[in-house]
N, C-alpha and C positions, 0 to 999 in steps of 0.2 A: 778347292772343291766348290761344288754348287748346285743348287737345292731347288725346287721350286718351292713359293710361299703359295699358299693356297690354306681359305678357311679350315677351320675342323671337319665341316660339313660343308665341302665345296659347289657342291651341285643340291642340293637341299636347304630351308631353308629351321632351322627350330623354330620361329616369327616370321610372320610377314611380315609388313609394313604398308600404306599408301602416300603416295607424294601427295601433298596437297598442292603443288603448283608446278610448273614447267611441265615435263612431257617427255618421258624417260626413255619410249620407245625413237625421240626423235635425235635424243643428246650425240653428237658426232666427233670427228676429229677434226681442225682448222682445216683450211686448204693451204696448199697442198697438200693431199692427203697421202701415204708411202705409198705403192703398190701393194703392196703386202697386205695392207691394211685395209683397202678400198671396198672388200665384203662382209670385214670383223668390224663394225663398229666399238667403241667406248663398253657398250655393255653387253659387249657380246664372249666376253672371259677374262673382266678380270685384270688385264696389266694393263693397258692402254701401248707404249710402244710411242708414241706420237703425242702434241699438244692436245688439249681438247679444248672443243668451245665453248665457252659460258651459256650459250644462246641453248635455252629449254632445259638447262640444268636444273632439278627442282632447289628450293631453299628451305623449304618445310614439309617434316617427314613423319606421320603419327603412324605410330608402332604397334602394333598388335599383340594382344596376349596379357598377362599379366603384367604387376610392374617386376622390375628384376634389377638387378645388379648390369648396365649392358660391358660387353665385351670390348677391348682394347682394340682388336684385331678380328672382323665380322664381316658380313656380305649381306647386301640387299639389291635385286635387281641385277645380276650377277658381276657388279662392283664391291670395290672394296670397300669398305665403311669403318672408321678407325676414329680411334679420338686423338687429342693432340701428342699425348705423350709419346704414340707410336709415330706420327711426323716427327718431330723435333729427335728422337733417336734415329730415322733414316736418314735427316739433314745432316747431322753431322758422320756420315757419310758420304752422304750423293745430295747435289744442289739439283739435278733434271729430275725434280719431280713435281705435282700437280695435286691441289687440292681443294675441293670445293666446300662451304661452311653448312652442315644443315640444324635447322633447330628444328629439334625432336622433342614431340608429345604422346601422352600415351591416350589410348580409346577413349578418358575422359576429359582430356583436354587438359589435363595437368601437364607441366612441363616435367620432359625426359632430362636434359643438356643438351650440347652439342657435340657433333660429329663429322665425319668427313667424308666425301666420297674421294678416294684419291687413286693417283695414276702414275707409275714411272713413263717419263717422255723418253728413254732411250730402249730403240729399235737397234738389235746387234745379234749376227750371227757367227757366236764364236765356236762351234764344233765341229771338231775334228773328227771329219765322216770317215775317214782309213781306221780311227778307232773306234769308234761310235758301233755297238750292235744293234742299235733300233733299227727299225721295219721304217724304210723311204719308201713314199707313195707318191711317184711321179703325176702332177695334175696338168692342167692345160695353162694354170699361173706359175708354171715350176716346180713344184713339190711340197710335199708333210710329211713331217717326221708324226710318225704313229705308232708308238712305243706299245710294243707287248708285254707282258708279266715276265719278270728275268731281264731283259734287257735293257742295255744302258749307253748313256752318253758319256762323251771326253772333252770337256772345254781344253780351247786353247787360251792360255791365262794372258799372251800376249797381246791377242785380240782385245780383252778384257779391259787390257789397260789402265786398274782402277778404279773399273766400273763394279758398282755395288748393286744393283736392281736396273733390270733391263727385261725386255719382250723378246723372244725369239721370232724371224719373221716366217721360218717352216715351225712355228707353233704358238699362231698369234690366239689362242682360244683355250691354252691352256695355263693361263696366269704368268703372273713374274718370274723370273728367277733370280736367286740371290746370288751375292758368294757367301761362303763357308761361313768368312768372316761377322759378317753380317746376321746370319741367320744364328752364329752363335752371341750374339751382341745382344738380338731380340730374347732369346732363352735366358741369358744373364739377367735381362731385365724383367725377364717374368711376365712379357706383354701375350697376352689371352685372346684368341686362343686359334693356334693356327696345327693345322696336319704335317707331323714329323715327315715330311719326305724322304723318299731314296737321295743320298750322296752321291754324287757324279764328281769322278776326279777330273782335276785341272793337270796340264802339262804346258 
């Protein structure tokens, strides 16, 4: 089975935040870039799919709003933002992934911790379109899967190979996806706080 991870509040945010340095609208992917990927940058949903550059990545990030308890599993800048204990339970899954260090402050200057913006580097499309009912939207780069209410997808677990967190590339903008496994591993652990998605079966 297989999920996508995506925040609580995927597309909103509870806090802003401001990078105090680097340059968030310029953060990219290495070169070679996928095809796939060459008009979804890093922070344009969420999974990344590819390496990313260091170059303009911020490193210091003051937070907005009150102080709070922050979340295990969050978003700022439509990246993921996790603290370590959510890396260190994906690593012992999947070594392809990607994370950058940020120290966070709040509005007063006092320090938050630290956090991460992070990214799975594996690009894979494992669905089986014979079973698959979503809505394909043939483009001039090849296609988008553009899933309507009710409909659903059918990994093929062979493709899969093992893989635990990966980028679709007919759905580079709409976050990760897990397996089953994994996404029940993060629940066991209690890490906070991401949106129960629809289950998509594996064959």
């Amino acid at each position: 089975m297989a999920r996508f991870l995506l925040p609580k509040n995927p597309w909103t945010y509870d806090y802003g935040s401001d990078a105090l340095d680097g340059d968030v609208n310029k953060i990219a992917f290495e070169e070679p870039v996928p095809h796939a990927l060459e008009l979804n940058p890093p922070w344009a949903g969420f999974g990344g799919g590819a390496r990313v550059s260091s170059r303009n990545m911020p490193t210091k990030l003051r937070l907005k709003g009150r102080k709070r308890k922050l979340l295990d599993f969050d978003n700022q800048y439509h990246m993921l933002l996790v603290n370590r204990r959510f890396i260190d339970l994906i690593e012992g899954f999947q070594k392809d992934v990607q994370y950058f260090p940020l120290e966070c402050s709040w509005s007063d200057g006092s320090a938050a911790g630290q956090r991460f913006f992070f990214f799975t580097m594996v690009l894979l499309d494992a669905v089986i379109r014979e079973k698959t009912t979503a809505r394909w939207v043939p483009t001039r780069r090849g296609g988008l899967w553009q899933p309507q209410p009710g409909e659903t997808f059918t990994f093929d677990k062979t493709r899969m190979a093992g893989t635990h967190m990966w980028v679709d590339p007919h759905m580079p903008t709409r976050g990760p996806l897990v397996s089953e496994t994994l996404f029940s591993a993060l629940k066991k652990a209690d890490i906070r706080l991401f949106y129960d998605a629809p289950l998509y079966e594996e064959v």
